[in-house]
C-alpha positions as CSV (number, residue, x, y, z in Angstrom):
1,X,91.8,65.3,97.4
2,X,93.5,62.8,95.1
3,X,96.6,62.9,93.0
4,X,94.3,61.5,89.9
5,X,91.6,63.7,91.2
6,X,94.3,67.0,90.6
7,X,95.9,65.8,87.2
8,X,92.6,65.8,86.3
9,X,91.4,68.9,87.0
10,X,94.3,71.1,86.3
11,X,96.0,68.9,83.5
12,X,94.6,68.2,80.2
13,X,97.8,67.1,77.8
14,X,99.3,70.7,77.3
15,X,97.3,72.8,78.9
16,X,96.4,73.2,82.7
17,X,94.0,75.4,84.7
18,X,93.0,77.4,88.2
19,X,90.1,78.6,89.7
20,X,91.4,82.3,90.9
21,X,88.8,83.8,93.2
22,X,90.5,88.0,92.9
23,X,88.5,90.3,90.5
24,X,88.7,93.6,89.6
25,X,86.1,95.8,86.9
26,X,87.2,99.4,85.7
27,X,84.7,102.4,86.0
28,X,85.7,104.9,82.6
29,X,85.8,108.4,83.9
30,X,87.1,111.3,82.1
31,X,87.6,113.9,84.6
32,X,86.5,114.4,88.5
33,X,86.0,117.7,90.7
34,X,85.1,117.4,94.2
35,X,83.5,121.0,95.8
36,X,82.6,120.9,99.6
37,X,80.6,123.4,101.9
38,X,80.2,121.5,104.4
39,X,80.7,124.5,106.7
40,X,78.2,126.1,104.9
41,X,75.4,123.4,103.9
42,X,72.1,123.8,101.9
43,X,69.6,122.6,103.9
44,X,69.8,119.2,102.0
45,X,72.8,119.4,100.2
46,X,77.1,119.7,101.2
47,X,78.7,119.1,98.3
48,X,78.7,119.0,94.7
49,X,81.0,116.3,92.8
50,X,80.6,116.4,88.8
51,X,82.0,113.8,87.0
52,X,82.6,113.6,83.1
53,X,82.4,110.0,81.0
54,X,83.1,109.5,77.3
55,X,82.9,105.7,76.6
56,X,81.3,103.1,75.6
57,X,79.6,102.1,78.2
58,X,78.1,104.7,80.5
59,X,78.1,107.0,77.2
60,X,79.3,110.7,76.7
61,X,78.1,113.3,79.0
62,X,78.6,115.0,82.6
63,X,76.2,113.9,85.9
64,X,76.8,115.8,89.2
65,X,76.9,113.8,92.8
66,X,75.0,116.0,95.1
67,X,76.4,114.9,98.9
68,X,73.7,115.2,100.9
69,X,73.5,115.9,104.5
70,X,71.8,112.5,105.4
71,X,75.1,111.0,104.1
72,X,72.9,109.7,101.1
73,X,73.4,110.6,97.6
74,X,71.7,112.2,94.9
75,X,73.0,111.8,90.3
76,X,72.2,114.4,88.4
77,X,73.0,113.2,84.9
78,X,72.3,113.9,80.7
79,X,70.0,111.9,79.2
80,X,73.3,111.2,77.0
81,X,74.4,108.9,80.0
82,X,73.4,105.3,80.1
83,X,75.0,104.7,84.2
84,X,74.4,101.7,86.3
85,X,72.7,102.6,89.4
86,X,74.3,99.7,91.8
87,X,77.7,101.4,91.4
88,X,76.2,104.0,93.7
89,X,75.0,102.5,96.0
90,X,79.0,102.1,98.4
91,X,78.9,105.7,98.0
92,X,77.8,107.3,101.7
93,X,74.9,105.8,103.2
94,X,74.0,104.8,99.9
95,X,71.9,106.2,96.6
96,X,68.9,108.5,97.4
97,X,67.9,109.4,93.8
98,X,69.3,108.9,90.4
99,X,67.7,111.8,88.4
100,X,68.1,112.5,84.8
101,X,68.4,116.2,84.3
102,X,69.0,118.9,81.3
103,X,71.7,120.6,82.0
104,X,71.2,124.3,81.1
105,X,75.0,124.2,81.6
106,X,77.9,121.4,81.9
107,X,81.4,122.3,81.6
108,X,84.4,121.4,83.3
109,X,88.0,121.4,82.1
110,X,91.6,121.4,83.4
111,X,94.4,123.9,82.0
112,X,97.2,125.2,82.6
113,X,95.8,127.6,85.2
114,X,93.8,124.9,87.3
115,X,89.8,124.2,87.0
116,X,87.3,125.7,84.2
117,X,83.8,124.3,85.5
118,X,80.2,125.7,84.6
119,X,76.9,123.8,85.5
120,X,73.2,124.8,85.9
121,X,70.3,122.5,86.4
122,X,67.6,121.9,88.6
123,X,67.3,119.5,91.4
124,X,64.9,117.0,92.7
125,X,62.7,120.5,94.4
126,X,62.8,122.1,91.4
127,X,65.4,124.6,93.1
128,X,68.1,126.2,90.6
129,X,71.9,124.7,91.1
130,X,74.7,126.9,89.9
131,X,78.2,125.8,90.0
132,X,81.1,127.7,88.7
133,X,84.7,127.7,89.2
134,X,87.2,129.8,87.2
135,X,90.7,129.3,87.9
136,X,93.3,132.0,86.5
137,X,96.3,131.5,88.7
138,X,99.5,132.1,86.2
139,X,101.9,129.8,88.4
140,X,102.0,126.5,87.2
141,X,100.3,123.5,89.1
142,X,102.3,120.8,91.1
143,X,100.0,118.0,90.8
144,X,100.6,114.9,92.7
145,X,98.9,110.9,93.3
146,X,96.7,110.3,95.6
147,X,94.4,107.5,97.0
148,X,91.6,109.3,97.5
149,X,89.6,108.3,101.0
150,X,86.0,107.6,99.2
151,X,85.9,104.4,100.5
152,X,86.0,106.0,104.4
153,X,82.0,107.0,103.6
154,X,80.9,104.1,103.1
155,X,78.9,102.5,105.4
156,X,77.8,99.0,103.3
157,X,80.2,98.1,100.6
158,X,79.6,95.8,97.8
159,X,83.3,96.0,96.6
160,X,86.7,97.7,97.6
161,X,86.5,101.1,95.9
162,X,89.8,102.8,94.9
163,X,89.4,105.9,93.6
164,X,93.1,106.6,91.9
165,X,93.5,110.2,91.3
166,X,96.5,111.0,89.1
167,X,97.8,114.7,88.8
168,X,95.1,115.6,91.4
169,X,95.2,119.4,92.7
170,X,93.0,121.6,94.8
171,X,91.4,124.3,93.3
172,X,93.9,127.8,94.6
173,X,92.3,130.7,96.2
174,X,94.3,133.8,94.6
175,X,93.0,134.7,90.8
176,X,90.2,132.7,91.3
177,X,86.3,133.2,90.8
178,X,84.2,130.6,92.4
179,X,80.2,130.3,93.0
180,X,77.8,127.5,94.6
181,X,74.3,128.9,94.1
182,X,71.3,127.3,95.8
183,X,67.8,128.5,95.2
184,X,69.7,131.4,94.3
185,X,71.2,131.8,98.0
186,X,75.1,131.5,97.7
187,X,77.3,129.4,99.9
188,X,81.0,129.5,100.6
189,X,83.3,127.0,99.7
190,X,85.8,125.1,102.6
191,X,89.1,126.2,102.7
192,X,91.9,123.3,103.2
193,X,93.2,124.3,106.2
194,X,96.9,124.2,105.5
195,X,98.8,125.5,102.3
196,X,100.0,123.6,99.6
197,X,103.1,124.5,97.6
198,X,103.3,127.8,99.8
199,X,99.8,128.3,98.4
200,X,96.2,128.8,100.1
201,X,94.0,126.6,98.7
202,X,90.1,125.7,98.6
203,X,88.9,122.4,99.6
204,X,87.9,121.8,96.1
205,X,89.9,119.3,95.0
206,X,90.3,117.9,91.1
207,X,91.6,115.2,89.2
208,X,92.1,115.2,85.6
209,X,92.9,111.7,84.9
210,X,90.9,109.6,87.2
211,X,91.2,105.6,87.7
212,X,88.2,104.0,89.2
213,X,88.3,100.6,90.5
214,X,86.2,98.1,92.5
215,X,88.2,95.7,93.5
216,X,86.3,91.6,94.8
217,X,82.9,93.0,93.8
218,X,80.4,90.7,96.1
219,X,80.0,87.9,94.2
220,X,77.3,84.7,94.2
221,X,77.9,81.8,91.6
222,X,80.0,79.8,89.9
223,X,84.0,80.5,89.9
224,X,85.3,80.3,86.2
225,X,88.9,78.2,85.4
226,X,91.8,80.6,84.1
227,X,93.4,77.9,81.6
228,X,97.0,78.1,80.5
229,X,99.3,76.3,78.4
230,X,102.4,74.4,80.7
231,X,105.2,76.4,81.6
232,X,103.2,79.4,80.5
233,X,104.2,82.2,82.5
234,X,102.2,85.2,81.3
235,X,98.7,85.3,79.7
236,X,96.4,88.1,78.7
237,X,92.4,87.2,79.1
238,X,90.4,90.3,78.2
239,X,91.5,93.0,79.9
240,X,93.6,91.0,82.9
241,X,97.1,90.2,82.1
242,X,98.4,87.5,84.6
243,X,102.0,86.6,85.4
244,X,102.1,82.5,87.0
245,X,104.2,80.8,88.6
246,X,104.6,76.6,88.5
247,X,105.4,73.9,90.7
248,X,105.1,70.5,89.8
249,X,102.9,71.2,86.8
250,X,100.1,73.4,89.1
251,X,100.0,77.1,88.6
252,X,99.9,79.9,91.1
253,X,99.0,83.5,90.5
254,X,102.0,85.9,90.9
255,X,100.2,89.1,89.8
256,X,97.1,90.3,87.7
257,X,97.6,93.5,86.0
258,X,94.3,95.3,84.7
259,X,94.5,97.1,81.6
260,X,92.4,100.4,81.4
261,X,93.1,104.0,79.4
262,X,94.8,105.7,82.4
263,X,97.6,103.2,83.8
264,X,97.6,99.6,84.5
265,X,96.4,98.5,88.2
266,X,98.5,95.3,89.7
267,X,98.0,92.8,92.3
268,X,101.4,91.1,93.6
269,X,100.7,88.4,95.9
270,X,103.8,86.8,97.9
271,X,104.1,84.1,97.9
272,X,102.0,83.3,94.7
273,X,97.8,82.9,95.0
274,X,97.5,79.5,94.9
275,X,95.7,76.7,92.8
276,X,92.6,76.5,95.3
277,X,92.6,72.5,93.9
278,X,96.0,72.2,94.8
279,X,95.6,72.3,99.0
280,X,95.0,69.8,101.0
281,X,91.8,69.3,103.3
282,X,92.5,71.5,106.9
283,X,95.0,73.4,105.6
284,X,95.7,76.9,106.4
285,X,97.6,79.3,104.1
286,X,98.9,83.2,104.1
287,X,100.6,85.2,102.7
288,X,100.9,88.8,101.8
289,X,99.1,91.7,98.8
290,X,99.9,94.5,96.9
291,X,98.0,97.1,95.0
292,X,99.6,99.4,92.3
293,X,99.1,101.6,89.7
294,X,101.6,104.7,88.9
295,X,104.5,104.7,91.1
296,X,103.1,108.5,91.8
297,X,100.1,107.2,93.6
298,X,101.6,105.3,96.3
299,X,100.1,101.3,97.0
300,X,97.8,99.5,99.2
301,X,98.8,96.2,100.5
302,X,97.5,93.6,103.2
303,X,97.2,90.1,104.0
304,X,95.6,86.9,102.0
305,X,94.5,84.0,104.1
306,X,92.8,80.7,103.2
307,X,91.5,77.9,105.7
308,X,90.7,74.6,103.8
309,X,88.4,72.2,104.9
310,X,87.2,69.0,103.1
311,X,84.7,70.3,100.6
312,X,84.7,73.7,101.1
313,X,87.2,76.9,101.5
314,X,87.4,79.9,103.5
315,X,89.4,83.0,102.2
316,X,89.8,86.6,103.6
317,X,91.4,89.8,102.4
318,X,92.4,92.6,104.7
319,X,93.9,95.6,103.2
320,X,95.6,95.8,106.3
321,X,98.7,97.7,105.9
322,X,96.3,100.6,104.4
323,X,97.8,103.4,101.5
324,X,101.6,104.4,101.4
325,X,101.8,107.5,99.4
326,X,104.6,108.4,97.6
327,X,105.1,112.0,97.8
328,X,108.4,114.2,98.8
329,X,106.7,117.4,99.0
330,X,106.7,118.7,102.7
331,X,103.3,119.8,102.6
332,X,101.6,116.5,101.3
333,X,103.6,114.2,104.2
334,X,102.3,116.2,106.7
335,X,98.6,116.2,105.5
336,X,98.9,112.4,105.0
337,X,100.2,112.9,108.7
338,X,97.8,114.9,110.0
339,X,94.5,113.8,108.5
340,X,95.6,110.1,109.1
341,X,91.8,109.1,107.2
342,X,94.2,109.4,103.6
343,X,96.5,106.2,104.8
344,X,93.9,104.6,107.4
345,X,90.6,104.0,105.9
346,X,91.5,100.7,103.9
347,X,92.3,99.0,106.8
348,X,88.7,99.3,107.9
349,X,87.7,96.5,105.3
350,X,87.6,93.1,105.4
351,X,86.8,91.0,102.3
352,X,85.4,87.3,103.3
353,X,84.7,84.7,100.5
354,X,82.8,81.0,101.5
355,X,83.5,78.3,98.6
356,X,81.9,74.9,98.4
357,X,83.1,72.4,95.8
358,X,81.1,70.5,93.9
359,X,80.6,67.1,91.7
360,X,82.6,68.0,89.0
361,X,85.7,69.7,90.8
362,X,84.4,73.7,90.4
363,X,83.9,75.8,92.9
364,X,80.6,78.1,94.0
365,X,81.5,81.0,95.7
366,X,79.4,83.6,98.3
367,X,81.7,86.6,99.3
368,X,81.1,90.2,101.0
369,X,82.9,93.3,102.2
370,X,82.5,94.0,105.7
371,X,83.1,97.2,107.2
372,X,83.3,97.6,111.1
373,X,84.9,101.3,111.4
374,X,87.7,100.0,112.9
375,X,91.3,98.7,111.7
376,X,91.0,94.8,111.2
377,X,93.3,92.3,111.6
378,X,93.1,88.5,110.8
């Protein structure tokens, strides 16, 4: 490319710009509660996950995930709820049904003594569901972070899913009532096999302060320009607060924080994401990625690479180095240890993006997520 080609492109006067190819969009959830019988399954149905929402988008209400046995899923959800069906679909083996239900009961909230939860409905065979959980345990709760391993079911992926689960407990088994009704046939929740906090505790697991995010959702189209004043080194657009970096007059992208209602999410990249109008034709770059939240939950990080050609760009993400949790509690290190699925399963993706530039200096982008089952490296 040439010199007048690049002053062009990211110079105009006071202002330049970059084409930055990294997204991330925010799911709103209020509160989360995971319940498993997997050892104990309904003839369609393993688990129960019921989820509450109270914004503007996907509305006020509670749905319930029914993990089914196929590995497909079936939402249950109020008529109050206004959800999006395609963020279902990395979930499992994918979405079975998306049913919208009255809920003769829908309930659930965390205090002090752990999980209050109450729902009754009916599901897609007209067969009554009852879930109820009544935590009374008078010692307090030790809550910690955790990345939780929802991306390890998913067998198609449209985007990197990190499910961030601040203060997340498991339900405790002493001074607590619990009940998963089928058809009126009872089934017994899984126990987590090792104790917490010198505690037996169910598999049930809760978080009262979820942070949902899908990070390089697959994407087909035109690449926007990020445009920032000279010398500029941090700039808020929308939600997405970017710290940059400059070298000779040509930005790079040192981080991208996402601002949401629970804690903001960061992207460090080392060295800087570069301006993709800045490198040279057969040119190959790397460096290294970050992902953050509340220095509770741990990070994920990996590797960035990018292979230039003439008039068209190759870049690939690999979460590579998977979750490091940040825990000092004895019994958390050594279930991270032991069920190695907690640190493990992002290194199972692979993010590819193809770009092709055209006439006018932009940039059209294809990209996927690609999941093998196995750790990837470049």
């Amino acid at each position: 490319m040439s010199d007048s080609f690049l002053h062009n492109r990211i110079s105009d006067n006071s202002r330049a710009g970059i084409i930055f190819p990294i997204s991330v969009t925010i799911d709103q959830m209020e509160r989360l509660l995971l319940v498993n019988f997997e050892k104990d399954p309904d003839s369609i149905y393993m688990g129960f996950e019921p989820q509450v929402f109270n914004d503007n988008i996907n509305g006020k209400g509670h749905l319930v995930i029914g993990w089914r046995r196929d590995k497909k899923i079936d939402v249950y959800h109020e008529f109050s709820l206004t959800l999006d069906s395609s963020k279902y679909t990395i979930a499992g083996a994918g979405l079975n049904k998306m049913i919208p239900v009255k809920m003769d009961k829908a309930f659930y909230e965390v205090s002090d003594c752990g999980v209050q939860a109450h729902y009754k409905f009916r599901d897609i065979l007209g067969r009554d569901i009852e879930i109820a959980i009544s935590e009374k345990n008078p010692k307090k709760r030790e809550p910690f972070g955790l990345l939780a391993p929802m991306g390890d079911a998913a067998t198609y992926p449209t985007s990197f899913p990190l499910v961030i689960l601040h203060d997340f407990y498991f339900v405790r088994k002493k001074h607590t009532n619990t009940l998963i009704s089928i058809n009126n046939k009872s089934h017994k929740l899984d126990d987590l096999p090792l104790p917490i906090d010198f505690q037996k505790m169910t598999f049930a697991r809760y978080s009262p302060k979820p942070l949902i995010a899908n990070v390089n959702p697959a994407y087909d189209g035109e690449l926007e320009t990020l445009e920032f004043e000279l010398g500029q080194r941090t700039c808020e657009i929308g939600d997405n607060i970017y710290e940059i970096e400059w070298s000779n007059g040509t930005p790079s992208i040192k981080s991208m924080s996402v601002k949401n209602s629970i804690h903001l999410l960061t992207l460090d990249f080392s060295p800087s994401f570069p301006c993709l109008n800045a490198i040279s034709a057969n040119t190959n770059l790397k460096g290294s990625f970050r992902i953050s939240g509340h220095e509770s939950v741990g990070f994920v990080s990996g590797e960035y690479h990018i292979q230039s050609k003439d008039k068209s760009m190759a870049i690939r993400l690999i979460p590579s180095n998977g979750w490091q949790p940040k825990t000092n509690k004895f019994s958390t290190c050594f279930l991270f240890s032991v069920a190695k699925v907690f640190k493990k399963w992002p290194t199972t993706y692979r993010w590819d993006a193809e770009l092709n530039n055209n006439l006018h200096g932009g940039w059209y982008m294809q990209s996927k997520w690609i999941r093998t089952g196995k750790i990837l490296k470049y």
